[in-house]
C-alpha positions, -999 to 999 in steps of 0.1 A, spaced: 478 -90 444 464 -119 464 497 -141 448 522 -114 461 502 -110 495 498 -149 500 534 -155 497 542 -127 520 518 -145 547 537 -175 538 572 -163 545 584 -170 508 592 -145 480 562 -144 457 568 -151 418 588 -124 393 550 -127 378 528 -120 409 554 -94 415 559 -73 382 517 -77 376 513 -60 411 542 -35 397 524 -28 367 489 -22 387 508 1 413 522 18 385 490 25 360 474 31 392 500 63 405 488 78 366 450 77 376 462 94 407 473 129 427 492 134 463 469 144 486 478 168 513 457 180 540 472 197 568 492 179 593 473 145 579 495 120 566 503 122 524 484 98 507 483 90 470 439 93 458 430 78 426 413 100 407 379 88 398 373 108 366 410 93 354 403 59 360 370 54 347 361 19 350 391 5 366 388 28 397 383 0 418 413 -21 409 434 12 405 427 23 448 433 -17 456 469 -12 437 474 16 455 461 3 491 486 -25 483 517 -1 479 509 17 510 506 -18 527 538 -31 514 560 0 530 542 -4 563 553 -24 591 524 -38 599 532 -61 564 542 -87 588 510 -91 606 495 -103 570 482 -138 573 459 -161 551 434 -179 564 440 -218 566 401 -228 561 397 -201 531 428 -187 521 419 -150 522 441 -129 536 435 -106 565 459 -87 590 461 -103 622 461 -76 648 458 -97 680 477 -97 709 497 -132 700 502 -123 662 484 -164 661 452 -160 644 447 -189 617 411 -177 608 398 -146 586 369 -151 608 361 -171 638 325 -172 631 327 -185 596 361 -204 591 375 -207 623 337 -222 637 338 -250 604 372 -259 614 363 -264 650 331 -284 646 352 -305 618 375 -312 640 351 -321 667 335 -342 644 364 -366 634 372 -368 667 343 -381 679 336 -405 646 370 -420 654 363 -429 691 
């Protein structure tokens, strides 16, 4: 997933590998799960805890993943330059670098700072 996602962030097609894994997890994933309909809510696929035993986890990532890759939203997927996790930038200039400014972005800043200041 993270493979397929990081390339996205990075503008590039991922790999036929990253790609036909996260096919193969989407796809043992929709078997371990059931449409849910509620109402007016919106159809969602829901793994199926009692059907996926042990990969449950990994089955409603897979899942989360295909919903996220028919969205629009998919362009607002970044990866963080300090970390390289990936998060979805939802501010208002779409120019976030950092998962988090209190962890990555703050390192990044007093690094900076600091080679500054060691070279003057």
């Amino acid at each position: 997933m993270h493979a397929v996602f990081s390339a996205i962030a990075g503008g590039v097609p991922p790999s036929d590998t990253a790609r036909l894994r996260l096919e193969g997890d989407i796809v043992e994933a929709m078997r371990h799960s059931t449409l849910c309909v509620e109402g007016r809510a919106a159809v969602r696929w829901t793994v199926r805890p009692e059907k996926a035993g042990s990969s449950l986890i990994k089955d409603r990532l897979a899942i989360a993943a295909n919903e996220l890759l028919s969205q629009p939203i998919l362009s607002n997927v970044r990866e963080c330059s300090a970390c390289s996790w990936l998060f979805l930038d939802l501010s208002r200039s779409r120019s976030r670098r950092w998962c988090s400014m209190a962890t990555c972005g703050n390192r990044a800043k007093a690094q900076r700072h600091y080679h500054a200041t060691r070279e003057a």
